[in-house]
N, C-alpha and C positions, 0 to 999 in steps of 0.2 A: 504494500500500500504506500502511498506517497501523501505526503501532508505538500499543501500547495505554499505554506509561509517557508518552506525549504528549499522548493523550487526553483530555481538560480531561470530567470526569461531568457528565450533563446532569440538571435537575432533570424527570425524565420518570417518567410512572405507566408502568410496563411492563405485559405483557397478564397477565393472571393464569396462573402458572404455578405446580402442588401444591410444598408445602414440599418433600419426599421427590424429588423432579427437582431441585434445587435441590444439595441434600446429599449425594443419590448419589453415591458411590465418594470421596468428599474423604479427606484423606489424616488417618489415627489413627477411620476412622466403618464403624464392624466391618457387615461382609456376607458371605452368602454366596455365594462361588463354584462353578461346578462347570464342572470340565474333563473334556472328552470328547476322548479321543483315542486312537489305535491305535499301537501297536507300531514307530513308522512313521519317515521322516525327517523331517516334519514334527511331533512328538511334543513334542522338545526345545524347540523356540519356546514351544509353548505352554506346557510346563511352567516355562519362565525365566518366562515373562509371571506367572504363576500363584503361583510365587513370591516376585515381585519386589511385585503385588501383595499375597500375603501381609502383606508388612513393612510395609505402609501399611492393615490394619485386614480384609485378605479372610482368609475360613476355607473352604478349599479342600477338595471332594473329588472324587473323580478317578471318572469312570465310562468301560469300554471296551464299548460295543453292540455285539453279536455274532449277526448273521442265522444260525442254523444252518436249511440249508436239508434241510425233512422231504422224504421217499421221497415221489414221487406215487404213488397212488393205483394198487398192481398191480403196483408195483418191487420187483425180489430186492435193490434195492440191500442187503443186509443192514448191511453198513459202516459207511452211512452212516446208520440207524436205531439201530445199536448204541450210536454214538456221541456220539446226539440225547437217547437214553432212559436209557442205562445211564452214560456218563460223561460225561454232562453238567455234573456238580459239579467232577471230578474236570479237565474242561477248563479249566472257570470260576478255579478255584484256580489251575492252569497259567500262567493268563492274568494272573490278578491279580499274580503272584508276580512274570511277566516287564514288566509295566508298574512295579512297584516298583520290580524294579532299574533297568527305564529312568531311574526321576525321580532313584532315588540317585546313577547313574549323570553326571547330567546335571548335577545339584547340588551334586558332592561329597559331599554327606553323604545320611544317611535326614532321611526329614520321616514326621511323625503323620498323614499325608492319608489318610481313610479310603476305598477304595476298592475298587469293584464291580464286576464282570465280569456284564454280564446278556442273556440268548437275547431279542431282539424286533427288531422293524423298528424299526433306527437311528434315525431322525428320530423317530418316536414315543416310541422309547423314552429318548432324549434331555431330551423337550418331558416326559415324565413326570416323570422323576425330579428336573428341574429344580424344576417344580411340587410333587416330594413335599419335596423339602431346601428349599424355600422359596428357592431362588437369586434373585438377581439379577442373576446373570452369569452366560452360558455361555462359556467359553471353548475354542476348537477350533483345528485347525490346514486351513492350505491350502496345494499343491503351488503350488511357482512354474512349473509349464512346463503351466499349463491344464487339469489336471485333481484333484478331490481324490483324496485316497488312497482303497484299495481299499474299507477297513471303512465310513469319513466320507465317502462319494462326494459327487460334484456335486448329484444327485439327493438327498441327505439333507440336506447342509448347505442347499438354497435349500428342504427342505420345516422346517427349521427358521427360518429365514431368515423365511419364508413368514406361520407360526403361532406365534411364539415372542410374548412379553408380556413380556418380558424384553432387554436388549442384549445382543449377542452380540458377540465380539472372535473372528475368523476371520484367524489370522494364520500369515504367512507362514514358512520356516525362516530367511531374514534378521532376525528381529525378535527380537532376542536381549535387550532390557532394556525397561521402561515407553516405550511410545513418547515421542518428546521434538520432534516436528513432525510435525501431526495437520491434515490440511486437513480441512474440516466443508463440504458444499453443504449449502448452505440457500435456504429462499423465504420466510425469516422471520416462520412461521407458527411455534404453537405448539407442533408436533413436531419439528417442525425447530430452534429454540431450544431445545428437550428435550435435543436431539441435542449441540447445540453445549456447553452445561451439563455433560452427563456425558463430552464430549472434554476439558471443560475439567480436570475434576475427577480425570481419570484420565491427562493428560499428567503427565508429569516437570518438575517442576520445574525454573523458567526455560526449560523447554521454549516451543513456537512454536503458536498457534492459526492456521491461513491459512482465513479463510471464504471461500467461492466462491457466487457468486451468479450465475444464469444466468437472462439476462431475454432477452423477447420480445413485439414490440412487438407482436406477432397476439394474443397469449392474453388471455380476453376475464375479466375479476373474475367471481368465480363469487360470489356470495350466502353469508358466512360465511368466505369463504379468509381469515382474518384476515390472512394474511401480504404476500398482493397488496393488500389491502386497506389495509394500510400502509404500504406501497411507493408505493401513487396518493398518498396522502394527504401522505406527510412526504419521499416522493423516498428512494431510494436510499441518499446518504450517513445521513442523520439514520437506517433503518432499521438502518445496519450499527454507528451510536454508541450505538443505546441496547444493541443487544444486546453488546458490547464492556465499556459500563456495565457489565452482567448477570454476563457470566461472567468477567471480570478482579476481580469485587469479592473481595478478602480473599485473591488468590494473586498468584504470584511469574513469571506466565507474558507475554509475547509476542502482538501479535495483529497479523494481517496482512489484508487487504482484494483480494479481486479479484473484478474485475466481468465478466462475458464476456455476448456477447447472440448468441444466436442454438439449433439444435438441445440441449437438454439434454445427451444422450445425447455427440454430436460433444465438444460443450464442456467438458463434465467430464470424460471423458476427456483434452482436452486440457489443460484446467490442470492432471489431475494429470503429464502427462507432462514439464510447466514447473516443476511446484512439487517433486515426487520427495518425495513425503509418505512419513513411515514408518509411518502407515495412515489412513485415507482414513474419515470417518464422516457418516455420513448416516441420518434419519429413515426408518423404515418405514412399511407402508402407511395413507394416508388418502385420501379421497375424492376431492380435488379435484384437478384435470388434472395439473398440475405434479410432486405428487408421485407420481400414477399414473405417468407414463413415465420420472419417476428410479428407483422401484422395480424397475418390471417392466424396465427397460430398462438401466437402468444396474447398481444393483445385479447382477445376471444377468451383464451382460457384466462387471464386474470380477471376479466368483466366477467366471468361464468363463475368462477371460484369468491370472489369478492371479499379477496383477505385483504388485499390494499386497494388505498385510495390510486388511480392513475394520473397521468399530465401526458395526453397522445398533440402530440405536435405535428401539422401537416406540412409538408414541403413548401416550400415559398409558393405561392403563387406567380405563373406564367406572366400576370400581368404589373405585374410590380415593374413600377418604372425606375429609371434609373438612381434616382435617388432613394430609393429602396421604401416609395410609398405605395401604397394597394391605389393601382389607378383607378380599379372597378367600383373602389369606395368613396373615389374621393371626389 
């Protein structure tokens, strides 16, 4: 393991990575938040997380997605037509009124978070509204005994998980303040340092970075993986000092080193079982082998198992402009 206050900076050109990954979530650099969660046990986590980021430069607002499911096609349900068509507003407010007092509740006091109760399919309507408030965070909650709650199912959080262009923080009802010991897998390709960057920037102070690195001596360089690509080239250690360089520069945090070789999937699971991370963050999808089976394989089973909180970070967006702003957003 490597502590990063021993870490002597190397004179190294890093791979080009947008200013805006870089800056992400740093503490006093205002963004938006947006918290989706339900009525639920898992509610409270996220709203501490939410919070807590607040005080460090997030503007928070709260949405609860609400499937109301229509009569098919021939049903006297009348009930539950009535309820779809005529007090639909009148549910909405219900809703919004009792996730209010949850957050007061939770916080001790009221907070100004403005917040909406809206009829769609969850994950869609999640991935919208994200997109409409221009977030760059969604924040959710996950059940620790393997399954999401009823409204945020499994099936919604990994179709967010899935499609989001944004990071998401999926956390647990244990994760009551900014995590403060954050394992990051990496393959020290450019998403993957994306990843590592906004763990860095959204740990607690003098909190702990542990990267995990899982190698295998089968997986063949794929034309473009920047990350194997530098892994052949400069070996292992020198891979894990520049990026240490990268994300220690101008904070107060910790950084630890572990190397494991063999199944991704086996091995990440087991360092985080060695490390007892208080949430676990890793790159989302890109093309090349490595992180296809952390994705599809790992991610999945920790949203399925729901021993930790996660932080899944998507690859930069294609439209980010030169100065490393989301031009789609702006």
């Amino acid at each position: 393991m490597t502590n990063a206050s021993n870490t002597k900076h190397l004179e190294v050109e890093p791979l080009p990575l947008p200013a805006r990954s870089l800056d992400l979530f740093k503490s006093g650099k205002q963004f938006n938040l947006l918290l989706a969660i339900d009525n639920d046990d898992v509610a409270p986590a996220a709203i501490r997380i939410a919070s807590g980021l607040a005080s460090r430069g997030a503007r928070p607002s709260v949405l609860r997605a609400v499937e109301l499911m229509a009569p098919a096609p021939g049903s006297d349900d009348a009930m539950v037509l009535y309820a779809h068509a005529v007090l639909g507003e009148d549910l909405h407010q219900t809703m919004k009124e009792a996730i209010k007092k949850r957050i007061a509740e939770t916080l001790k006091h009221d907070v100004d978070w403005p917040i909406e109760s809206v009829d769609g399919h969850p994950a869609a309507t999640i991935l919208a509204q994200a997109a409409a408030q221009k977030a760059e965070l969604i924040v959710m909650g996950i059940h620790a005994h393997g399954a999401f709650s009823q409204a945020i199912g499994e099936n919604t959080a990994m179709g967010v998980l899935a499609k989001a262009e944004i990071p998401i923080m999926a956390v647990r009802p244990s994760l009551a303040i900014v995590p403060r010991r954050i394992m990051v897998a990496t393959d020290f390709g450019i998403a993957s340092r994306r990843a590592a960057h906004v763990a860095a920037n959204l740990a607690h102070p003098g909190g702990t970075i542990t990267l995990v690195h899982v190698a295998n001596k089968d997986w063949v360089v794929e034309e473009g993986d920047e990350g194997a690509e530098l892994v052949h080239r400069e070996g292992i250690v020198h891979a894990f000092k520049h990026l240490i360089q990268e994300i220690t520069l101008d904070k107060m945090i910790k950084v630890e080193t572990v190397t494991r070789t063999g199944d991704p999937l086996v091995e990440v699971l087991a360092a985080a079982e060695d490390i007892a991370p208080d949430i676990i963050a890793l790159a989302s999808h890109r093309h090349h082998l490595l992180t296809r089976v952390l994705v599809g394989s790992v991610t999945r089973q920790l949203a399925r198992e729901g021993k930790w909180s996660l932080l899944v970070v998507p690859p930069v967006s294609l439209q980010m402009d030169k100065g490393g702003n989301n031009a789609r957003a702006a």
